[in-house]
PDB file with SEQRES, HELIX, SHEET and CRYST1 records, atoms N, CA, C and O in Angstrom:
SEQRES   1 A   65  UNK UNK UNK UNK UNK UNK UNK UNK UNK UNK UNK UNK UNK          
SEQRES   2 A   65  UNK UNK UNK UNK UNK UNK UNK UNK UNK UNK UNK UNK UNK          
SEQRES   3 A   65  UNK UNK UNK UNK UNK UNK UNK UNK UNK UNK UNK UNK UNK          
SEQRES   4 A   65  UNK UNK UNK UNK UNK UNK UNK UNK UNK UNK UNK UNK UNK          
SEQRES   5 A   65  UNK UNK UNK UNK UNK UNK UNK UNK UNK UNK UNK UNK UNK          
HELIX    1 AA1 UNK A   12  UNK A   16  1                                   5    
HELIX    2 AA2 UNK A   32  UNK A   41  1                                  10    
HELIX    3 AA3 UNK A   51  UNK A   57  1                                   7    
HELIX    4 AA4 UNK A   58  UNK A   60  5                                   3    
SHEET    1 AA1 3 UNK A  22  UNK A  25  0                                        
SHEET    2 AA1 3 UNK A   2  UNK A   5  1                                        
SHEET    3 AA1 3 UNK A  46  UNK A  47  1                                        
CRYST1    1.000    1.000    1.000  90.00  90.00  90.00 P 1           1          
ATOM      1  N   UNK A   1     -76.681 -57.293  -6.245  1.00  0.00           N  
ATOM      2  CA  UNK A   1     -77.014 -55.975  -5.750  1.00  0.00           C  
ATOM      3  C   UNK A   1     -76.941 -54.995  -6.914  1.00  0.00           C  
ATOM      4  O   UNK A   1     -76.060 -55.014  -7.773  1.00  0.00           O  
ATOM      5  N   UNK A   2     -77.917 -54.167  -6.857  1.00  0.00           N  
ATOM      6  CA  UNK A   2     -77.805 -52.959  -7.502  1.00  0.00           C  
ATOM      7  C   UNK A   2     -77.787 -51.720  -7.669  1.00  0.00           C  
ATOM      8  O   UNK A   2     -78.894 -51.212  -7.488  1.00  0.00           O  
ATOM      9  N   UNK A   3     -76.738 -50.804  -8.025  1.00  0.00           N  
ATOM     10  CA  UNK A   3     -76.560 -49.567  -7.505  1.00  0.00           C  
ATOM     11  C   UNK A   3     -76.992 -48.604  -8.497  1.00  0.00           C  
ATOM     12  O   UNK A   3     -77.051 -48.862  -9.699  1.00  0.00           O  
ATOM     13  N   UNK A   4     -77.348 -47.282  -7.878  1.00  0.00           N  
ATOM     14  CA  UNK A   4     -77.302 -46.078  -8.931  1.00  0.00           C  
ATOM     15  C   UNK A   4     -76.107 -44.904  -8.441  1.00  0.00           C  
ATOM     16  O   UNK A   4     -76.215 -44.424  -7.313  1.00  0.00           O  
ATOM     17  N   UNK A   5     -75.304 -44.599  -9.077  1.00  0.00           N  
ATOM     18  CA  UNK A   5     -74.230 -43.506  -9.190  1.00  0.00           C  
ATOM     19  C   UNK A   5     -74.463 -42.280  -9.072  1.00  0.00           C  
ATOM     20  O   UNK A   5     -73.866 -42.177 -10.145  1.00  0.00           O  
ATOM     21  N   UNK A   6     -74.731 -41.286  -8.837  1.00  0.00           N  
ATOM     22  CA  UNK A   6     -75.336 -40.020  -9.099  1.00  0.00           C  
ATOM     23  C   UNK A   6     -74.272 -39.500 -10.182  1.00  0.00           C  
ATOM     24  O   UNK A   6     -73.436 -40.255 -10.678  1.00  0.00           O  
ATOM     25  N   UNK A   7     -74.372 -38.257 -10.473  1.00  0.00           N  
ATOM     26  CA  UNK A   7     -73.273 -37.715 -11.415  1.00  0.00           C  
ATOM     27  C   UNK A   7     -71.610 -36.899 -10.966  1.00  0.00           C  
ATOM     28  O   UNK A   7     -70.926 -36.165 -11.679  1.00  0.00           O  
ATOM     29  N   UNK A   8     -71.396 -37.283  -9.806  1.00  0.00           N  
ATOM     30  CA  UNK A   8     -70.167 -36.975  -9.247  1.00  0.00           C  
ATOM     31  C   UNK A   8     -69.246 -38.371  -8.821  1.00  0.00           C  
ATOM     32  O   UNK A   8     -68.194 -38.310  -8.184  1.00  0.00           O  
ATOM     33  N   UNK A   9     -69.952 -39.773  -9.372  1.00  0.00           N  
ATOM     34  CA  UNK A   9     -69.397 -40.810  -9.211  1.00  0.00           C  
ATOM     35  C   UNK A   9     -69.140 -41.264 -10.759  1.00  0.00           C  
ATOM     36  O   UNK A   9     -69.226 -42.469 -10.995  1.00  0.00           O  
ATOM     37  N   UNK A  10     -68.889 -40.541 -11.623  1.00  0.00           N  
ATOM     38  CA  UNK A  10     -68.924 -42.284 -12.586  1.00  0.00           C  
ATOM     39  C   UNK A  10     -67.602 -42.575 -13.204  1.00  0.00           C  
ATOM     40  O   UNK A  10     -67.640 -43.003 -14.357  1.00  0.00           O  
ATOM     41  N   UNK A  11     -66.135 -42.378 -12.492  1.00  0.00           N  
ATOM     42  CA  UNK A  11     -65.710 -43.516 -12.837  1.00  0.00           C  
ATOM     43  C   UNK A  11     -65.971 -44.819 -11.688  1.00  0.00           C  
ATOM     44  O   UNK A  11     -65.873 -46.005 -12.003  1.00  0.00           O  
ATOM     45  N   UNK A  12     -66.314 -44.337 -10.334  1.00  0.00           N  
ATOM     46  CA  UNK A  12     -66.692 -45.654  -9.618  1.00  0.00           C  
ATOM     47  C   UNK A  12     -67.908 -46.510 -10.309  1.00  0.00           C  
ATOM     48  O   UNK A  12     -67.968 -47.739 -10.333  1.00  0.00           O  
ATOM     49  N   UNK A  13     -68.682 -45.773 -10.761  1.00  0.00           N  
ATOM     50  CA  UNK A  13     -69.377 -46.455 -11.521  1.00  0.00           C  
ATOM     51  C   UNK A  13     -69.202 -47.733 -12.892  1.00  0.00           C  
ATOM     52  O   UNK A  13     -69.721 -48.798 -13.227  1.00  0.00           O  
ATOM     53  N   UNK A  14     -68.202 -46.865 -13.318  1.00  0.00           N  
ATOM     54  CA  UNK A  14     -67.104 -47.414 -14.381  1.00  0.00           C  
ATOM     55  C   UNK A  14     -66.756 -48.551 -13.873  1.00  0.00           C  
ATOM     56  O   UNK A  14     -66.820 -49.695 -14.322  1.00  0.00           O  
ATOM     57  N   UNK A  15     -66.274 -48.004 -12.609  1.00  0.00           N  
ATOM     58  CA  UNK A  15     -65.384 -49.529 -11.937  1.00  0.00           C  
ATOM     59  C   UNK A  15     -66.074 -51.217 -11.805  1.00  0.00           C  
ATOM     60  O   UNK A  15     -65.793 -52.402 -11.983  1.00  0.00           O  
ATOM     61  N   UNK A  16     -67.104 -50.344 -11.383  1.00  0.00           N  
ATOM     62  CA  UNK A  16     -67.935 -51.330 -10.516  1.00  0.00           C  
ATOM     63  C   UNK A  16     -69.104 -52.444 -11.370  1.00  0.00           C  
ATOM     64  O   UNK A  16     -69.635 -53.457 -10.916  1.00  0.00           O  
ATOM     65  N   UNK A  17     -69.258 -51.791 -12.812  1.00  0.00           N  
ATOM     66  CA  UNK A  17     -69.473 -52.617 -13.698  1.00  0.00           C  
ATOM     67  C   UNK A  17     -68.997 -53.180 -14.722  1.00  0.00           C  
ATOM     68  O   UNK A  17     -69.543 -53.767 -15.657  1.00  0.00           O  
ATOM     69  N   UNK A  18     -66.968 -52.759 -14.262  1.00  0.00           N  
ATOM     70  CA  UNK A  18     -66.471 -53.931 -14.479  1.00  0.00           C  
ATOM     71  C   UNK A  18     -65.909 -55.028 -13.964  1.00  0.00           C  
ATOM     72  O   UNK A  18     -65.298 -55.890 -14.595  1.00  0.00           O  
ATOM     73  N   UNK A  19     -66.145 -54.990 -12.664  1.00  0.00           N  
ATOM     74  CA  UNK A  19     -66.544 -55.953 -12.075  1.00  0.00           C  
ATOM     75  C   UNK A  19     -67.412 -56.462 -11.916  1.00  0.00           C  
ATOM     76  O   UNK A  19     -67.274 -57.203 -10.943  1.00  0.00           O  
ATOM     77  N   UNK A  20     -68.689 -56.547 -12.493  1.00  0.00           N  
ATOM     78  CA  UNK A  20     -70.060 -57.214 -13.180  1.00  0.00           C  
ATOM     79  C   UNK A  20     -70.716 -56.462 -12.265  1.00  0.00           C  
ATOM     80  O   UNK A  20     -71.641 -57.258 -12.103  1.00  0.00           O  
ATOM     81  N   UNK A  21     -71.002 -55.487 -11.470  1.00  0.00           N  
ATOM     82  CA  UNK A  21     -72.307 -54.743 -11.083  1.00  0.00           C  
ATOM     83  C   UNK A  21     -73.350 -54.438 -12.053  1.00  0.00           C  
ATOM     84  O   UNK A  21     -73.275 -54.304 -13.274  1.00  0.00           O  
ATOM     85  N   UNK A  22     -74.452 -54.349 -11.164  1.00  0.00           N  
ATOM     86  CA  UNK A  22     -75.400 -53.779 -12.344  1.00  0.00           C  
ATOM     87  C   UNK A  22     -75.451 -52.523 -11.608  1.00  0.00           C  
ATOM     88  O   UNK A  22     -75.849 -52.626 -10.448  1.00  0.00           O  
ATOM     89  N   UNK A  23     -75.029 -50.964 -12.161  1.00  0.00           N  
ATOM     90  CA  UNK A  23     -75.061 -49.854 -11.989  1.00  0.00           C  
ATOM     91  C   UNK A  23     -75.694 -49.021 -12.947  1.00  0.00           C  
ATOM     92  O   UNK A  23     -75.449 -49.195 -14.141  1.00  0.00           O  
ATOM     93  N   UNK A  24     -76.595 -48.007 -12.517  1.00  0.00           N  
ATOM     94  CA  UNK A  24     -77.075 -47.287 -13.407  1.00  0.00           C  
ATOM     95  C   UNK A  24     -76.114 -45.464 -12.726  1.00  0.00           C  
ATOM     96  O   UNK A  24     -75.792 -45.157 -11.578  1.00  0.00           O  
ATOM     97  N   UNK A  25     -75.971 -44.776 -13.881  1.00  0.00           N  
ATOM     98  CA  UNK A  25     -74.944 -43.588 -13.733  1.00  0.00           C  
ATOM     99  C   UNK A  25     -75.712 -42.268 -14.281  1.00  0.00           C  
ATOM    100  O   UNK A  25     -75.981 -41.910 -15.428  1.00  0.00           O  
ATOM    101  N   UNK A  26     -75.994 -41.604 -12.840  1.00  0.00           N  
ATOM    102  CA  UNK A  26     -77.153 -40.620 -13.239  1.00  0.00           C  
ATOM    103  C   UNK A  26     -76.599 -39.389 -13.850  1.00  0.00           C  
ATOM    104  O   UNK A  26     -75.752 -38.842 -13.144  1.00  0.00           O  
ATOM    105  N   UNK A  27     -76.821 -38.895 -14.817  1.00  0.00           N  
ATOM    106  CA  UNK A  27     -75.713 -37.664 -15.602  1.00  0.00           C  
ATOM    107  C   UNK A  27     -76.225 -36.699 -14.932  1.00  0.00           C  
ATOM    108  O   UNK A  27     -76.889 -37.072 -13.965  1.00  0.00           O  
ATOM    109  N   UNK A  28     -76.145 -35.433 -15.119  1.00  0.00           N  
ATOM    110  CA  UNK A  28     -75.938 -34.346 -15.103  1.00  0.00           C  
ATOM    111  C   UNK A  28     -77.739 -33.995 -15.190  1.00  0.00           C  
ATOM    112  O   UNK A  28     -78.248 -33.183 -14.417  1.00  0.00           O  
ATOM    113  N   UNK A  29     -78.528 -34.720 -16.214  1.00  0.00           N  
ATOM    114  CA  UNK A  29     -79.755 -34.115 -16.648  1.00  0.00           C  
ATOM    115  C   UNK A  29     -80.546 -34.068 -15.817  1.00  0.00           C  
ATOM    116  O   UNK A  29     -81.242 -33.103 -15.499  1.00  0.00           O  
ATOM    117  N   UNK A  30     -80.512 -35.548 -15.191  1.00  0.00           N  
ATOM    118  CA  UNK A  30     -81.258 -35.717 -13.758  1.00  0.00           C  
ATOM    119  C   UNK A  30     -81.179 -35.296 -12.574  1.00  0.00           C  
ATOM    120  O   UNK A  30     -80.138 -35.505 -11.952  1.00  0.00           O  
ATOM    121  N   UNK A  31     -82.276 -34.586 -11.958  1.00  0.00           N  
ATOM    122  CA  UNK A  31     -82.171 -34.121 -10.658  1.00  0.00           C  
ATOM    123  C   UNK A  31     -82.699 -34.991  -9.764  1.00  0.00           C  
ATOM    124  O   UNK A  31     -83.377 -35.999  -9.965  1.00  0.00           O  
ATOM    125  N   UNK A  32     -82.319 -34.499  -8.758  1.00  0.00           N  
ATOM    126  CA  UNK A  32     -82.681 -35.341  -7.311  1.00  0.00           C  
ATOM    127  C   UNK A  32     -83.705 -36.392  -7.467  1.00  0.00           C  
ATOM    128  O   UNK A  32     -83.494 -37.597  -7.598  1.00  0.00           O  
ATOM    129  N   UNK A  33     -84.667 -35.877  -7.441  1.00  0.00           N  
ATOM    130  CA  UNK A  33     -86.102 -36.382  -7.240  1.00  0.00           C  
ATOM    131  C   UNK A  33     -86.253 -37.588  -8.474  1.00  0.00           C  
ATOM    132  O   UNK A  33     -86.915 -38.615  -8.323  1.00  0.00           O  
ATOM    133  N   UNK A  34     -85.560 -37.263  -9.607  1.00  0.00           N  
ATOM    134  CA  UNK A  34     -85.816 -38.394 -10.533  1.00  0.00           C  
ATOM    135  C   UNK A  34     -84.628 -39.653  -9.859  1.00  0.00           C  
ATOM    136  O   UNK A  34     -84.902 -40.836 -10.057  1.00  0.00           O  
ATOM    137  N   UNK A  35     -83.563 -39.352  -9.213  1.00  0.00           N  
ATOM    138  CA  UNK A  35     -82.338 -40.172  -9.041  1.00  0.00           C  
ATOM    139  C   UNK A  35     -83.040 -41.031  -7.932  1.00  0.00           C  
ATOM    140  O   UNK A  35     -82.714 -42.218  -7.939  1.00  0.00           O  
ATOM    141  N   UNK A  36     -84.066 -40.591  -6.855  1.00  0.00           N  
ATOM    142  CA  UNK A  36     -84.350 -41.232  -6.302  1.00  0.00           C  
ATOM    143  C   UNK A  36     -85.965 -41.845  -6.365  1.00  0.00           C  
ATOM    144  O   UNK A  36     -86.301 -42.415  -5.326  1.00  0.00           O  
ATOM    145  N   UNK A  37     -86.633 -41.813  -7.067  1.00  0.00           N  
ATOM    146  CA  UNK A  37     -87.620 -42.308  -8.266  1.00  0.00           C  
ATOM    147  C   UNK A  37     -86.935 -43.676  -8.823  1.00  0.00           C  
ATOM    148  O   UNK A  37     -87.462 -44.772  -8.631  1.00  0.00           O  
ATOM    149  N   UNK A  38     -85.814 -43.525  -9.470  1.00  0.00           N  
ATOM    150  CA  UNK A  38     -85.610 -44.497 -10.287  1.00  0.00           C  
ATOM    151  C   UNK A  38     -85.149 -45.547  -9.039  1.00  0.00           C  
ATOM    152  O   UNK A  38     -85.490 -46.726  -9.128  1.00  0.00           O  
ATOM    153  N   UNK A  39     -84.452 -45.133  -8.003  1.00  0.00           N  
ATOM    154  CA  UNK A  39     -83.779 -45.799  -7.068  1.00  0.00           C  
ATOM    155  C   UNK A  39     -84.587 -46.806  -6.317  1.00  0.00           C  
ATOM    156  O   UNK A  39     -84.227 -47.832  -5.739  1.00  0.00           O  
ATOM    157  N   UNK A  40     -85.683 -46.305  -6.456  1.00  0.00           N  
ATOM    158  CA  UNK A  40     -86.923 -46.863  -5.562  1.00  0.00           C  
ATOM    159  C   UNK A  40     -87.329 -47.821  -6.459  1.00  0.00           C  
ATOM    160  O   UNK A  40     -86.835 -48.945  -6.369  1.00  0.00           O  
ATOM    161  N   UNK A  41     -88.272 -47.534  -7.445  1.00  0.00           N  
ATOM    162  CA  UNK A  41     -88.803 -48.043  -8.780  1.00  0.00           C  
ATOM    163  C   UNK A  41     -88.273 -49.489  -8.807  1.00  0.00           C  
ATOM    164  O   UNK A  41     -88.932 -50.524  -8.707  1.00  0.00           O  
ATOM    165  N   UNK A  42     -86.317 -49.278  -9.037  1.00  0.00           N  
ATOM    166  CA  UNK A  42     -85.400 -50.619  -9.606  1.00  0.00           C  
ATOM    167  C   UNK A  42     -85.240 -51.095  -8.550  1.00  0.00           C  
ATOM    168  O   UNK A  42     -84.788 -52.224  -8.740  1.00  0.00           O  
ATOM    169  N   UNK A  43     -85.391 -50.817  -7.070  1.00  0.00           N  
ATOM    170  CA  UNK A  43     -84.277 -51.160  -5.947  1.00  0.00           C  
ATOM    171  C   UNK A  43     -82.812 -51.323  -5.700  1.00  0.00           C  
ATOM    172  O   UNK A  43     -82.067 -52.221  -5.307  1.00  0.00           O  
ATOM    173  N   UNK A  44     -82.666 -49.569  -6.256  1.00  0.00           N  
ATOM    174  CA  UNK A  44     -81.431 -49.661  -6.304  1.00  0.00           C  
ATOM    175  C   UNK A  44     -80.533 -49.547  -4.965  1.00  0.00           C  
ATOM    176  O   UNK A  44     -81.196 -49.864  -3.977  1.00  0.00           O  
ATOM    177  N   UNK A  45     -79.357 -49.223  -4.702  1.00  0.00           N  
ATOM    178  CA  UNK A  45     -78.467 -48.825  -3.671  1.00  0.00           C  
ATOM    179  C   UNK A  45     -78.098 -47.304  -4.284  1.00  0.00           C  
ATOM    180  O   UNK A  45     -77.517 -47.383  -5.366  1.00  0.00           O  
ATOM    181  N   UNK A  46     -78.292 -46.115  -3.865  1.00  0.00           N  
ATOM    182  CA  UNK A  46     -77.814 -44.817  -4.491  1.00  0.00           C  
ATOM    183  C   UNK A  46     -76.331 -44.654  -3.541  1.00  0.00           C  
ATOM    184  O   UNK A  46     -76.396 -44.699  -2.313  1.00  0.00           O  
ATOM    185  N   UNK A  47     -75.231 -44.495  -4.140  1.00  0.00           N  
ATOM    186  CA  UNK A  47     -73.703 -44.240  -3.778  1.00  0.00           C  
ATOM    187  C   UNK A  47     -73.730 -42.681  -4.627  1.00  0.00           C  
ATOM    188  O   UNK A  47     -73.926 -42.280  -5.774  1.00  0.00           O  
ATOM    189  N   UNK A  48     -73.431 -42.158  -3.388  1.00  0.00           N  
ATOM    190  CA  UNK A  48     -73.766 -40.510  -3.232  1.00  0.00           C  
ATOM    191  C   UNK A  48     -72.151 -39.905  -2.559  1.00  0.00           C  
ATOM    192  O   UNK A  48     -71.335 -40.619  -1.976  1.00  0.00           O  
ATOM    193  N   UNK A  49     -72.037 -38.758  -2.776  1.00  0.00           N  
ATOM    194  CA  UNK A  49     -71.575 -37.855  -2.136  1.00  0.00           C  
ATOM    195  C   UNK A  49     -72.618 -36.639  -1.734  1.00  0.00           C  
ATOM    196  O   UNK A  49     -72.147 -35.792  -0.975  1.00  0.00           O  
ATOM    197  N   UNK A  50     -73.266 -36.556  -1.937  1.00  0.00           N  
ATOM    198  CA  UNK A  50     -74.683 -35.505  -1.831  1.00  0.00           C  
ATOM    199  C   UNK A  50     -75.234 -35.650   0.044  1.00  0.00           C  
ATOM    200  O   UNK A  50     -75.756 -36.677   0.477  1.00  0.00           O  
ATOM    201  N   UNK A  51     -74.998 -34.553   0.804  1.00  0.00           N  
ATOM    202  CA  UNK A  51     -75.642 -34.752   2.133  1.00  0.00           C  
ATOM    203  C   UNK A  51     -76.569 -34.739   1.957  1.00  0.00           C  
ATOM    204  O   UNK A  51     -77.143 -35.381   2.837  1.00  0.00           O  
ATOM    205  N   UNK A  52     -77.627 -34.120   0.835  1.00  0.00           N  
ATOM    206  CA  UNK A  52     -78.625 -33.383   0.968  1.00  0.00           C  
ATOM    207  C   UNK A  52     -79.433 -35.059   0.419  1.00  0.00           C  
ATOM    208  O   UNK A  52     -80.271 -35.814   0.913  1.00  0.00           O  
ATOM    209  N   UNK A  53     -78.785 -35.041  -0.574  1.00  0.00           N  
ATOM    210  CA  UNK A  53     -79.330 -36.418  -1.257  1.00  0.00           C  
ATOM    211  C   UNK A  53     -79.640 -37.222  -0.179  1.00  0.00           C  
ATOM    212  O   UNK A  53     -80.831 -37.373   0.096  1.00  0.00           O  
ATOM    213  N   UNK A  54     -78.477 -37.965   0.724  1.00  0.00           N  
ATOM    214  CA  UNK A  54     -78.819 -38.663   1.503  1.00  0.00           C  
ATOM    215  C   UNK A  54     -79.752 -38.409   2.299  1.00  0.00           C  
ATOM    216  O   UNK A  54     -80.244 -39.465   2.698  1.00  0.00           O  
ATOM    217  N   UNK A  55     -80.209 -37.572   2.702  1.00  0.00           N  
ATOM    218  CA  UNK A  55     -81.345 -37.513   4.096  1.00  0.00           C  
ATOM    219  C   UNK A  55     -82.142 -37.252   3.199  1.00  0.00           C  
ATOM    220  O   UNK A  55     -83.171 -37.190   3.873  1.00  0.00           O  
ATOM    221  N   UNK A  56     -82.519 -37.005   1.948  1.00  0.00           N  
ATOM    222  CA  UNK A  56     -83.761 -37.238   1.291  1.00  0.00           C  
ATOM    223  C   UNK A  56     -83.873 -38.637   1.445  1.00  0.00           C  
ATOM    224  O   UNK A  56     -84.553 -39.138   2.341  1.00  0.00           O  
ATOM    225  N   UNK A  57     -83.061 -39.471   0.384  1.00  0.00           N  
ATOM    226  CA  UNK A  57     -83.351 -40.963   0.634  1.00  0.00           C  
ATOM    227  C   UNK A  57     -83.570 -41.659   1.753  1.00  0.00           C  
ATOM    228  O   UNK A  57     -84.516 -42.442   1.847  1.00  0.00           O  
ATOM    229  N   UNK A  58     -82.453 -41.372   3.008  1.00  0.00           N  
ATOM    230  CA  UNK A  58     -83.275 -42.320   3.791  1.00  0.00           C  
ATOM    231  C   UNK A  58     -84.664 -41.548   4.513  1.00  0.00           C  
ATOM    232  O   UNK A  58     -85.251 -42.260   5.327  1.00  0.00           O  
ATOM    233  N   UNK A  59     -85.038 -40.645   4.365  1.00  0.00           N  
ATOM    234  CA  UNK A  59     -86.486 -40.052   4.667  1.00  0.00           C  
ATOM    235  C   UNK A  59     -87.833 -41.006   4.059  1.00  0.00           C  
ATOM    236  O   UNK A  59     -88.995 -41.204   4.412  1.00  0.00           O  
ATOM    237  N   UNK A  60     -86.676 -41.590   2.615  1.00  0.00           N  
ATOM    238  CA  UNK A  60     -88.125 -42.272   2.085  1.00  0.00           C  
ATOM    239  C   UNK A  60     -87.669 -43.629   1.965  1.00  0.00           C  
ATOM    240  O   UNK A  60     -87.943 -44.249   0.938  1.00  0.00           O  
ATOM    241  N   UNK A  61     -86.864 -44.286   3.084  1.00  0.00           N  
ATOM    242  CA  UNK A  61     -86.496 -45.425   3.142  1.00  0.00           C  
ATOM    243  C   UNK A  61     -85.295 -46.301   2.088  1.00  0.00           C  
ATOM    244  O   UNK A  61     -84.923 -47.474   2.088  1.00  0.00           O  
ATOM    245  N   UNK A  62     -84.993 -45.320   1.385  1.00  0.00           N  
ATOM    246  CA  UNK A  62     -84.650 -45.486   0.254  1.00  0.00           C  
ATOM    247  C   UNK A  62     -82.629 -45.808   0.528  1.00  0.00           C  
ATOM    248  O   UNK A  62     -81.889 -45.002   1.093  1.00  0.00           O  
ATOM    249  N   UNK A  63     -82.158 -47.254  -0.097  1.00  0.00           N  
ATOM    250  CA  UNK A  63     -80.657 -47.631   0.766  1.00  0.00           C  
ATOM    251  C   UNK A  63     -79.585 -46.732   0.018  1.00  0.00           C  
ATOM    252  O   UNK A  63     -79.310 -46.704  -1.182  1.00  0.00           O  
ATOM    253  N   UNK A  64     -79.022 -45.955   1.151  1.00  0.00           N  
ATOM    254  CA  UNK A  64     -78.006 -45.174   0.853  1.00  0.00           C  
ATOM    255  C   UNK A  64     -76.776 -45.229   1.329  1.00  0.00           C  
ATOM    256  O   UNK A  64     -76.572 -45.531   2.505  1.00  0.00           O  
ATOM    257  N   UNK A  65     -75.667 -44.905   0.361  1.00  0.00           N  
ATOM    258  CA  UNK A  65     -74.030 -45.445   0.807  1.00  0.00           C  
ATOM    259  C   UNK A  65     -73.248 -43.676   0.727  1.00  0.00           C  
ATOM    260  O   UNK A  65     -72.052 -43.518   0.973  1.00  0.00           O  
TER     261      UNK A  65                                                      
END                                                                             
């Protein structure tokens, strides 16, 4: 499985690829629309704290935690 972090997660992010995840950890530069672009693109899992985030993603089917 593979996840993307947004930028209010990354020491879980940290965590989670050291426990061999493949996580990508979206900084600060990226906004929304690219976080869930890439999410789609890779098939990622986006692990959010973002409400707003989430009902974007699942609007576009896109798996959200």
């Amino acid at each position: 499985m593979r996840f993307l972090c947004d930028q209010m997660l990354g020491t879980l992010a940290k965590w989670l690829r050291i426990l061999g995840y493949d996580v990508y950890f979206a900084n600060n530069l990226e906004d929304d629309e690219d976080i869930l672009k890439r999410a789609e693109e890779e098939e990622r899992v986006i692990i959010t704290r973002d409400k707003y985030l989430v009902m974007r993603a699942k609007r576009r089917r896109i798996k959200v935690i």
